[in-house]
N, C-alpha and C positions, 0 to 999 in steps of 0.2 A: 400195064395198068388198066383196071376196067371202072368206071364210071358208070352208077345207074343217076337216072332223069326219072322222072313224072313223065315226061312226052318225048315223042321223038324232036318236035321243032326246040326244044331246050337241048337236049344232046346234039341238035345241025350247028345251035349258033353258038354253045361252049365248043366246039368241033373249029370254028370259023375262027374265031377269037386266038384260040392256043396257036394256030396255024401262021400265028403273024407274029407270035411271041419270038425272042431272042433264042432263049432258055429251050425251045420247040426243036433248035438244027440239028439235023439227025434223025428227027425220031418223024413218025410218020403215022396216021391216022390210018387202023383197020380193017375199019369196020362201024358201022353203027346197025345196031341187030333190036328188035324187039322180043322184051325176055316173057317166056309165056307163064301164060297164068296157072298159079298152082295154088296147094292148100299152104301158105305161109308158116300158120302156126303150126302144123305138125312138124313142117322140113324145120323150122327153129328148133322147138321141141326134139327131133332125132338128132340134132347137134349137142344137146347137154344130158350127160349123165349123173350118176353120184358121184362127188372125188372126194376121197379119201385126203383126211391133214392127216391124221395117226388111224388105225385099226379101230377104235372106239368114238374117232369125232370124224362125221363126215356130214359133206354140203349134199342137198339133197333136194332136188327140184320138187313141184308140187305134184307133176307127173306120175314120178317115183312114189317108190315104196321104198324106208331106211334099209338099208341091209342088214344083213343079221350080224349081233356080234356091235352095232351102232349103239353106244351110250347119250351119246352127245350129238341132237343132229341140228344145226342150220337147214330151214327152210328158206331157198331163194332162188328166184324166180329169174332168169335174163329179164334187163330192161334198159332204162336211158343213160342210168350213172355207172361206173365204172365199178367192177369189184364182183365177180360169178365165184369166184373161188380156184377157177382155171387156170389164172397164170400166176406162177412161180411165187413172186411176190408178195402176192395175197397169201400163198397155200405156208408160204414161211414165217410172217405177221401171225398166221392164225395156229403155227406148229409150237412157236414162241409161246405164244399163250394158252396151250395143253399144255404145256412143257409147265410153267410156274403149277399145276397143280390146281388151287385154287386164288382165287381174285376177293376173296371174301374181305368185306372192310376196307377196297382199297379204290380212291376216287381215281377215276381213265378216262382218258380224255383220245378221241381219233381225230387227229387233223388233217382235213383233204376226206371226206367221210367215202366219197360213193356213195353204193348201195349200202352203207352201214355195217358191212358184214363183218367189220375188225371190232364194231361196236356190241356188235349182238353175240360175237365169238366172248367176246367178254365177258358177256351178262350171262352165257351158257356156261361162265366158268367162276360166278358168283358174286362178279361188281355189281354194286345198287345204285352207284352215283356213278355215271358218266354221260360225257358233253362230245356228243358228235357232232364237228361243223364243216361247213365247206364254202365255195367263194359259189356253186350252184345252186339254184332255188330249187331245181330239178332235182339234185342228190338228195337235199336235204327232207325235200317230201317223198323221195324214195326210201330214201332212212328211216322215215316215220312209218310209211307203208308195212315196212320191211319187219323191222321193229314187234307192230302190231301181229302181224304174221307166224311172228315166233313166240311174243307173251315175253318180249324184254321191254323193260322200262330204262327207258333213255331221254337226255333233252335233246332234240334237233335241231342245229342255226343256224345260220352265218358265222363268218369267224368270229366278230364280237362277242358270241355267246361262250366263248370258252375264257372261263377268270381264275383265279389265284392256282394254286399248287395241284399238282396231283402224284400219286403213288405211280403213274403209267401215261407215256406219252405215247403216242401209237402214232406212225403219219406214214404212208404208203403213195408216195408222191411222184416224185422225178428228181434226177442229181441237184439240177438247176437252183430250183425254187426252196430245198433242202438246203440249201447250201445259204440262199437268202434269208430264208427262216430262220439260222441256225439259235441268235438271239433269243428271238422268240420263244423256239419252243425248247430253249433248255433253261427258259426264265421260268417255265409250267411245271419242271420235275424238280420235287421234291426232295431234302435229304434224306439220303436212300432209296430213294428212287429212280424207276428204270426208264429211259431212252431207248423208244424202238423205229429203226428206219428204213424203209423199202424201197423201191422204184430203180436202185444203184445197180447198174451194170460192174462185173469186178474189176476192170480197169480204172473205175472213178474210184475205189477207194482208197487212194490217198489225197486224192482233193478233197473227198468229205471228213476225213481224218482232220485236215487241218483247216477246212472250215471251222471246226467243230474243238479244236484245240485249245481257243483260248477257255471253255467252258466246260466242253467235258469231254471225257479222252473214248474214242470209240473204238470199236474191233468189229470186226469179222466173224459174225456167230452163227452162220447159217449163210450155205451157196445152191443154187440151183438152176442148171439150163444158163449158165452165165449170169446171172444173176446172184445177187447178195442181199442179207440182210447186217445190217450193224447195227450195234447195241451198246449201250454208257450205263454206266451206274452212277449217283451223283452221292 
């Protein structure tokens, strides 16, 4: 495990500290090294590329230029909340919805927002009404950032901001808190409307199956990297 500090005298005394923990026997302390100064934002910057959800819709830093053959691009940026397009999760939430075509006329709702990027996949695919919230004041003003960036119209909140029904439940979370929600967010989808759920490793799903049972009967619509996406229709 590597741990960065501000100073070295914060890396001596989290150093001192771990070293008298229980949880510590066995393991044993390094090194403590001073990491050199470099250009940040570029070495960030050479970490993210365009990634492809389908051949016409791809995420596309500000850096970048869309690729050719790109109908449909997300602009977005690494930052504090969670959500670049990179991992599995996201890239299945946002394949799901190329896949429907179009969102025209249909109120979405992203619950657990991040960076908004399931919200503004959305609005790139023709929703006019959707409510992206999250429990972060941080997501949520990245949402909005994010949002402006691309020319999508969204409302950004807290979770109280998301009320009555909608055509698309979107939530890119963890088994866990998925599993707590489960009420919640199948009281949001509508009849005939769609249930969409990320963050599930595929071992967990049949515990989110039968979380999700008394309400609405899920499946398995999309896997990747060990990862899944589930999906209900109501």
């Amino acid at each position: 495990m590597i741990a960065l500090f501000q100073d070295e005298a914060g890396a001596r005394d989290a150093a001192e500290v771990l070293s008298v923990q229980d949880f510590f026997e066995g393991c044993e302390l390094v090194g403590v090294a001073e990491v050199p100064e470099q250009d940040w934002v570029r070495l960030t910057q050479s970490q993210f590329a365009p990634v492809d959800i389908t051949p016409q819709f791809w995420i596309v830093p500000s850096w970048h230029e869309p690729p050719a053959g790109a109908k449909q691009v997300i602009r977005l940026d690494p930052g504090l909340a969670f959500g670049t397009g990179t991992h599995p999760t996201t890239r299945m939430c946002l394949r799901w919805i190329a896949r429907q075509g179009s969102l025209a006329g249909q109120r979405v709702l992203d619950y657990g927002c991040g960076s908004g990027i399931l919200a503004i996949g959305a609005a790139k695919f023709g929703a006019t009404d959707i409510d992206a919230v999250d429990i972060d004041e941080a997501a949520v003003e990245s949402t909005r950032l994010n949002a402006d960036a691309n020319g999508a119209t969204l409302n950004a909140g807290l979770p109280d901001a998301a009320n009555g029904g909608y055509q698309v439940v979107l939530a890119n979370i963890l088994a866990t808190p998925l599993k707590v929600l489960a009420p919640l967010l199948c009281n949001h989808v509508v009849p005939g409307g769609a249930l969409v759920l990320a963050g599930i490793l595929e071992r967990q799903a049949q515990e989110l199956k039968e979380a999700y049972a008394p309400y609405l009967q899920l499946e398995v619509s999309d896997a990747e990297d060990g990862w899944i996406l589930m999906t209900a229709r109501r």
